[in-house]
C-alpha positions in Angstrom: 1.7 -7.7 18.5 3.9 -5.1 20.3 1.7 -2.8 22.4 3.0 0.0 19.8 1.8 -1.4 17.0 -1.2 -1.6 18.9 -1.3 1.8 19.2 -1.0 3.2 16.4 -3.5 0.8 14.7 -6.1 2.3 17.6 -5.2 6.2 16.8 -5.4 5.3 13.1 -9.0 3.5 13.2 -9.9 6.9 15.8 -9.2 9.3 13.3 -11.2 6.8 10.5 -13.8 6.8 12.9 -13.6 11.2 13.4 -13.4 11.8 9.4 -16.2 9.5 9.0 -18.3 10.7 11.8 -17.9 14.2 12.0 -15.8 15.7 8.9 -18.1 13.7 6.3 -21.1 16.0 6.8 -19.1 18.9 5.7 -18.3 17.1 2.3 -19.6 18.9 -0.7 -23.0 18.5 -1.9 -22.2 18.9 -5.5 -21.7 16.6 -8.2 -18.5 15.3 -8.3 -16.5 14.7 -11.8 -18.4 11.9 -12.7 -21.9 13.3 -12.2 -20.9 16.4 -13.8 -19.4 14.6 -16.9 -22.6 12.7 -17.4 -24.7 15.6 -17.7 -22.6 17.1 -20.7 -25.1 17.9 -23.2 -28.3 18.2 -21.6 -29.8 21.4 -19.5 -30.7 21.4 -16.0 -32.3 23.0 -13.3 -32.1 24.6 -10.2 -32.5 21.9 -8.5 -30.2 19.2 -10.9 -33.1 18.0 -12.8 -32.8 17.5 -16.4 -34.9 19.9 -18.9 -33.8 19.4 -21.9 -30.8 18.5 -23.8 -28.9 14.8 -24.7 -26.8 13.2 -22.3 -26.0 9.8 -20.7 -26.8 11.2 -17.6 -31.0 10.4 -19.1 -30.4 6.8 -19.2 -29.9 6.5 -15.4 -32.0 4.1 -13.5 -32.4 3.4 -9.6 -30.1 1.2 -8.3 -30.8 -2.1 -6.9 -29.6 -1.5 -3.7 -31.0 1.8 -3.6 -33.4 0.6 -0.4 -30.8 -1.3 1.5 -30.3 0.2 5.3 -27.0 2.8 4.1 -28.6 4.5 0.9 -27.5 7.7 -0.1 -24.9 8.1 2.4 -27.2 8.0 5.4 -28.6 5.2 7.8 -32.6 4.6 7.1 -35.2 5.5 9.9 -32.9 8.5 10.9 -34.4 11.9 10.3 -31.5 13.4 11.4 -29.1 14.2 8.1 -26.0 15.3 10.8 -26.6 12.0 12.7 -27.7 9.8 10.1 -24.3 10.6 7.6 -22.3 10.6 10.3 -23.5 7.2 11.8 -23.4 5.8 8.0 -19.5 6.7 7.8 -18.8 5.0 11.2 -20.8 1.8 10.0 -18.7 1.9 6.8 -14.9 2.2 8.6 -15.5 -0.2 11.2 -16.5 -2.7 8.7 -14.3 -2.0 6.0 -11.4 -2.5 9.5 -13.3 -6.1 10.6 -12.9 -7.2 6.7 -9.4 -6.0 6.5 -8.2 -7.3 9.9 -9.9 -10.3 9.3 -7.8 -10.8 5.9 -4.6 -10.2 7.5 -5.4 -12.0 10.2 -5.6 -15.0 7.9 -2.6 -14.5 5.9 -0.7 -14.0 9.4 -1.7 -17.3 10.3 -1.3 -19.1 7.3 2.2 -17.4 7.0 2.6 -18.9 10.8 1.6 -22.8 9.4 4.7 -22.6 6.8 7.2 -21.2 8.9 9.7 -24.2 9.9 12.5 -22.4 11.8 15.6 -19.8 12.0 18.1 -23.3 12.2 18.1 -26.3 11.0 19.0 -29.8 12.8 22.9 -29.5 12.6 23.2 -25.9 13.6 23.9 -24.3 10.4 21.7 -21.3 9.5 19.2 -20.6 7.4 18.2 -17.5 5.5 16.5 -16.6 8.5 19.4 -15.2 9.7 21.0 -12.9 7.6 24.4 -11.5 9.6 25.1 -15.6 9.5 24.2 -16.4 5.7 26.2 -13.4 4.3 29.5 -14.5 6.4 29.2 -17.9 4.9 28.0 -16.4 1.4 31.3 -13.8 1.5 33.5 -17.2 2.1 32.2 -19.2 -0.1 32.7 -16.7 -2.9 36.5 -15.9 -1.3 37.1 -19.9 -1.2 35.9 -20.1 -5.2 38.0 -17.0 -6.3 41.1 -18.4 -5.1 40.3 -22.1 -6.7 39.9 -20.4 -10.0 
């Protein structure tokens, strides 16, 4: 890869890495459409707890991975909110990047196994080259006009 390419993959996994860390703390804390959807219908509290009222918001249940490590936006066995949020969005974007360069990392290299080459074994091109195939598309179509 060219040491641009390079480059701007790095500044764009920094700035991942300074949204995740740093601007995600700032994020509001209340419910988002979703949440505030689901509680259509019933009453709540002070403190989003539901008083009274009908709404699907009532059938809610823990999730199953609501013990794993990253819960809730935060990284267990860190009692600092700041630190642990911030540490939990920098988890998240460096292994959402290792999954995605992984992928294209495969698809480069099964792209590469397919590839045969840019000529072919008497020297005429192939649609690798493009300046080359349109010269002898443009006569072919010049030599058929002036058959018919």
């Amino acid at each position: 890869m060219k040491n641009r390419t390079w480059a701007f993959l790095a500044g764009g996994l920094l700035v991942a890495l300074l949204l995740a860390g740093v601007v995600s703390n700032y994020a509001s804390s209340h419910p988002d459409g979703l949440d505030s959807s689901l509680l259509k219908g019933c009453t709540v509290d002070a403190d989003d707890n539901i008083v009274g009222g009908s709404c699907p918001a009532q059938q809610a249940r823990e999730h199953e991975l609501g013990d794993s490590p990253l819960a809730d936006y935060g990284v267990r066995g860190i009692r600092n909110s700041f630190v642990s949020t911030g540490l939990s969005g920098v988890l998240g974007v460096l292994v959402t990047f290792a999954i995605g360069a992984g992928g294209f990392w495969l698809l480069r290299r099964r792209g590469d196994a397919s590839t045969t080459g840019d000529d072919t074994a008497d020297g005429t091109p192939t649609t690798g080259d493009a300046t080359a195939a349109e010269g002898a598309t443009g006569d072919v179509v010049t030599a058929a006009r002036r058959t018919s």
